[in-house]
C-alpha positions as CSV (number, residue, x, y, z in Angstrom):
1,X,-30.0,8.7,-2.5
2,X,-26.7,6.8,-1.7
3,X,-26.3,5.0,0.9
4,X,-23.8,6.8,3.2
5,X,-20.4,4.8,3.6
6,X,-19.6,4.0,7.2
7,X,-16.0,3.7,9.0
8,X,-16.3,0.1,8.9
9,X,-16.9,-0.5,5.0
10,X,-13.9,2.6,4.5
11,X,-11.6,-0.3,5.9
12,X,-12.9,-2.5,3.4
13,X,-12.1,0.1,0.0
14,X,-8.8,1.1,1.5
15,X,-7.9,-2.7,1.7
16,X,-8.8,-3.3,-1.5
17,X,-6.9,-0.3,-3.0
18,X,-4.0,-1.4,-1.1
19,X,-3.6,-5.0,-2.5
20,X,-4.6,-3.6,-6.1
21,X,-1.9,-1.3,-5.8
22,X,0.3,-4.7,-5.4
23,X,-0.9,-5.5,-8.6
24,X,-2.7,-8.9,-6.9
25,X,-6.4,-10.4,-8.3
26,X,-7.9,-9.8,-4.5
27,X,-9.3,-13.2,-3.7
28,X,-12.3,-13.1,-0.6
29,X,-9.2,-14.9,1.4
30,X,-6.4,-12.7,1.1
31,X,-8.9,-9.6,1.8
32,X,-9.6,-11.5,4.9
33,X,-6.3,-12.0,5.5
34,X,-5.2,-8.4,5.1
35,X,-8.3,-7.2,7.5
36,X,-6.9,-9.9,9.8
37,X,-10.7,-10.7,9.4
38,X,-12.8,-14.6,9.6
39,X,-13.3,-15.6,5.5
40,X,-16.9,-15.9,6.3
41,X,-17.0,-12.0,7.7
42,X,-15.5,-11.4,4.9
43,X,-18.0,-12.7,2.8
44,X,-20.6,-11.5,3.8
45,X,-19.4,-7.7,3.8
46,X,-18.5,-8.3,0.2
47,X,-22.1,-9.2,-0.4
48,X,-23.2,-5.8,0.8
49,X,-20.6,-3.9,-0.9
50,X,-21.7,-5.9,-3.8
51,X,-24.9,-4.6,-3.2
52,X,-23.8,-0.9,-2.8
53,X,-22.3,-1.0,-6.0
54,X,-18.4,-0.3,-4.5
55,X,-17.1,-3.7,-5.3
56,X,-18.2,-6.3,-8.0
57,X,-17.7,-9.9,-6.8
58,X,-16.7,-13.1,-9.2
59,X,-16.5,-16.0,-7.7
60,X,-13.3,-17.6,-8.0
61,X,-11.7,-14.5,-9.9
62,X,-12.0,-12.1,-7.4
63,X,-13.1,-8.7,-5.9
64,X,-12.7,-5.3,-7.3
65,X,-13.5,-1.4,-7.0
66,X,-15.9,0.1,-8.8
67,X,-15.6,3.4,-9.6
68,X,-17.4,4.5,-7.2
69,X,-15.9,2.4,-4.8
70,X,-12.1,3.5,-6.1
71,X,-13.4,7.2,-5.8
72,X,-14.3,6.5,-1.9
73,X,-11.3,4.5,-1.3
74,X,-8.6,6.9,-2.8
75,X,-10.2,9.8,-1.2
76,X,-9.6,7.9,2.2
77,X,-6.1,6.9,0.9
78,X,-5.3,10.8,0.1
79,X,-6.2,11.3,4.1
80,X,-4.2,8.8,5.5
81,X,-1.1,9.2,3.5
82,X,-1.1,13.3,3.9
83,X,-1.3,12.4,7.7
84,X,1.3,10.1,7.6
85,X,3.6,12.8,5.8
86,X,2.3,15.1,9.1
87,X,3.2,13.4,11.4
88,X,6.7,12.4,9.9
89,X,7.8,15.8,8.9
90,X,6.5,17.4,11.2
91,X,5.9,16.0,14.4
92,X,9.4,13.2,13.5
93,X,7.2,10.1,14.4
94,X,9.3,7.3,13.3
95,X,8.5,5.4,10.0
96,X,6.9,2.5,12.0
97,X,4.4,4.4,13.6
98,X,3.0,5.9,10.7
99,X,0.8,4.2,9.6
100,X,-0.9,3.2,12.9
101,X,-1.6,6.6,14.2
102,X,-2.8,8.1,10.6
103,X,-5.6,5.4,11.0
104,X,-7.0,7.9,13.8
105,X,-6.9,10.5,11.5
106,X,-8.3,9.4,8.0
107,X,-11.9,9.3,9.5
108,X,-12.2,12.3,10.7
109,X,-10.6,14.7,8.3
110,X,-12.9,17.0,6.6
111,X,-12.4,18.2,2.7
112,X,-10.9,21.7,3.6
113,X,-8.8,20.5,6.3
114,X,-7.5,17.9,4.1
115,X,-7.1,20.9,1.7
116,X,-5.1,22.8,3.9
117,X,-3.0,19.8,5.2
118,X,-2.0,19.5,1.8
119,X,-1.1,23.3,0.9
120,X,0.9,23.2,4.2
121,X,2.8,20.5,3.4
122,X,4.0,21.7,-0.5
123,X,1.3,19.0,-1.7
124,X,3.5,15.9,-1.7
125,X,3.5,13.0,-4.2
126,X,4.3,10.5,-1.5
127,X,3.9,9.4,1.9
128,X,6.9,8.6,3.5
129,X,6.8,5.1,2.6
130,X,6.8,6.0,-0.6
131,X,3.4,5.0,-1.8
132,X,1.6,7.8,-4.1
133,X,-0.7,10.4,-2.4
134,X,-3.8,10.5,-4.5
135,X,-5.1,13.6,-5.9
136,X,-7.8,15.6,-4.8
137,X,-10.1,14.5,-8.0
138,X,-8.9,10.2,-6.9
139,X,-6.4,10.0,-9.5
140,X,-3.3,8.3,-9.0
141,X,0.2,8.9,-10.8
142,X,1.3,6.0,-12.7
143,X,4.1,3.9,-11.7
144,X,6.6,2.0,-13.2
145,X,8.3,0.4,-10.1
146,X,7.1,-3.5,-10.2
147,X,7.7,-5.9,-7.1
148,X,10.8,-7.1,-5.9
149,X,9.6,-10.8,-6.0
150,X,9.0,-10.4,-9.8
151,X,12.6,-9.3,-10.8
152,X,15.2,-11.4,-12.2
153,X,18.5,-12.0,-11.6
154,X,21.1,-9.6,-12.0
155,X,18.9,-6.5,-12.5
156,X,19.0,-3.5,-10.4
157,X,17.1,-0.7,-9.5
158,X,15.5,1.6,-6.7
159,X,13.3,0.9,-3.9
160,X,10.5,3.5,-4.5
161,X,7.7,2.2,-2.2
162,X,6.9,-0.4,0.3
163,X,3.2,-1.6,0.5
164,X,3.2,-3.0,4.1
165,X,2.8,-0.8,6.6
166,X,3.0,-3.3,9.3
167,X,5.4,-1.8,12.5
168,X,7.3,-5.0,12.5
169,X,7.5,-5.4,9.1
170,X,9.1,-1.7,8.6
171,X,11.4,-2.0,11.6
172,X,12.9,-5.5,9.7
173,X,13.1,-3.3,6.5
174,X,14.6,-0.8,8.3
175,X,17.2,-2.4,10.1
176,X,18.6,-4.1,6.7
177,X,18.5,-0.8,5.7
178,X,16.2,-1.2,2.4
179,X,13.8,1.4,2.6
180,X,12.9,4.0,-0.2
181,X,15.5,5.5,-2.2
182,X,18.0,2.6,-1.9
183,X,19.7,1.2,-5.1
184,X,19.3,-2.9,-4.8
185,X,20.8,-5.4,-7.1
186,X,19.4,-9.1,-7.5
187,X,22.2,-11.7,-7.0
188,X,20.3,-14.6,-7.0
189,X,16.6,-16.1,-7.1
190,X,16.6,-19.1,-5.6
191,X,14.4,-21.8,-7.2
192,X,11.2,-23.6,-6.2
193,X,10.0,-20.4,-4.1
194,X,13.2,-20.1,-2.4
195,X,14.8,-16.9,-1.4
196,X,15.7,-13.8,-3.2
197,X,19.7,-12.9,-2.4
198,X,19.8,-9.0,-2.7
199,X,22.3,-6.8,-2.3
200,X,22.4,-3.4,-1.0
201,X,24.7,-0.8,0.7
202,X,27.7,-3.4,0.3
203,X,25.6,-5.8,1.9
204,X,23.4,-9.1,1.2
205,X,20.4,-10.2,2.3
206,X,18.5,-13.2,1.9
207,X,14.1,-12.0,1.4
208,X,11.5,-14.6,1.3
209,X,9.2,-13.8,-1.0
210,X,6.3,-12.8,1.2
211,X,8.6,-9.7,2.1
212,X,9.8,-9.3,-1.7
213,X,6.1,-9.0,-2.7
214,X,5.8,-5.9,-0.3
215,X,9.3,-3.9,-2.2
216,X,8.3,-1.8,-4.9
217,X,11.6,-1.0,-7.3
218,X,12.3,0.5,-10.1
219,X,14.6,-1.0,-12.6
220,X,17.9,0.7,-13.5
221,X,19.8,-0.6,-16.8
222,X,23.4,0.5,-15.3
């Protein structure tokens, strides 16, 4: 028999889905960081999820999702991102509150009210961040956006996504204006970990690159 999976290792898979969908090796630090969680709490979990056979564990490479664990953690993704869509199109909670209250939701959503949630809401693709609603079976769409922080100079493209769904962080976004569906173009990228100089809506803006890691675009060629 499996063991059931409890609200408190949940928040564990979705982490880890979240910072593989970054496309980062998840080190036991930045998971701890991301839970806002002690490194040695951390640990430890990750020893029982080991155990559970939802993550394997290699020292000094990193943690992952094992299927199993990436079936759990995408189902719980699906929840919170149809919520999200909810609430913004149909309750008009703003973009930075999203996230936040969907958490309340995700847990206790059952399979045919998550089915209906869905069919009510034309089964959409994305939340309204932009980040890809799982299917019903845990697959995920491919995407071709890559980070903003990885882009050169000169090349443009569109944000499709942003991965951090941190109020503050979405209301900075928001008030340069660079949120999902806006064309960017890289002027400049500064070296020695500098900034990145973007520009968008006839307007420039200097990202570090802890917020350039978080902007998911896709490259243009014109």
């Amino acid at each position: 028999m499996e063991t059931k999976i409890t609200a408190g290792v949940e928040e564990y898979l979705e982490a880890l889905f979240h910072l593989e969908e970054e496309n980062r090796a998840v080190q036991t630090k930045a998971l701890a960081e991301h839970l806002k969680l002690k490194p040695a709490s951390v640990t430890e979990m990750v020893k029982r999820l080991t155990a559970q056979k939802l993550v394997t564990h290699t020292p000094y490479k990193g943690v992952y999702l094992t299927e199993r664990g990436r079936t759990a953690a995408a189902a719980l993704v699906r929840r919170h991102r149809l919520s999200e869509r909810f609430l913004a199109d149909m309750l008009d909670v703003p973009w930075d509150e999203l996230h936040d209250e969907a958490c309340k939701f995700e847990h206790v959503i059952s399979d045919k009210v998550e089915r209906k949630l869905s069919e009510a809401l034309g089964n959409p693709a994305t939340c309204p961040h932009g980040n890809p609603i799982p299917e019903a079976d845990g697959t995920v769409a491919a995407d071709t956006a890559e980070p903003l922080v990885g882009m050169s100079a000169r090349s443009k493209g569109r944000i499709t996504r942003i991965t951090n769904e941190e109020p503050e962080f979405l209301q900075y976004l928001a008030n340069l204006g660079l949120m999902p569906d806006v064309m960017v173009e890289i002027e400049e990228v500064a070296p020695f970990g500098g900034p990145i100089i973007v520009k968008a809506r006839g307007a420039k803006y200097a990202l570090g690159r802890q917020v350039a890691q978080h902007i998911f675009v896709k490259p243009s060629a014109s």
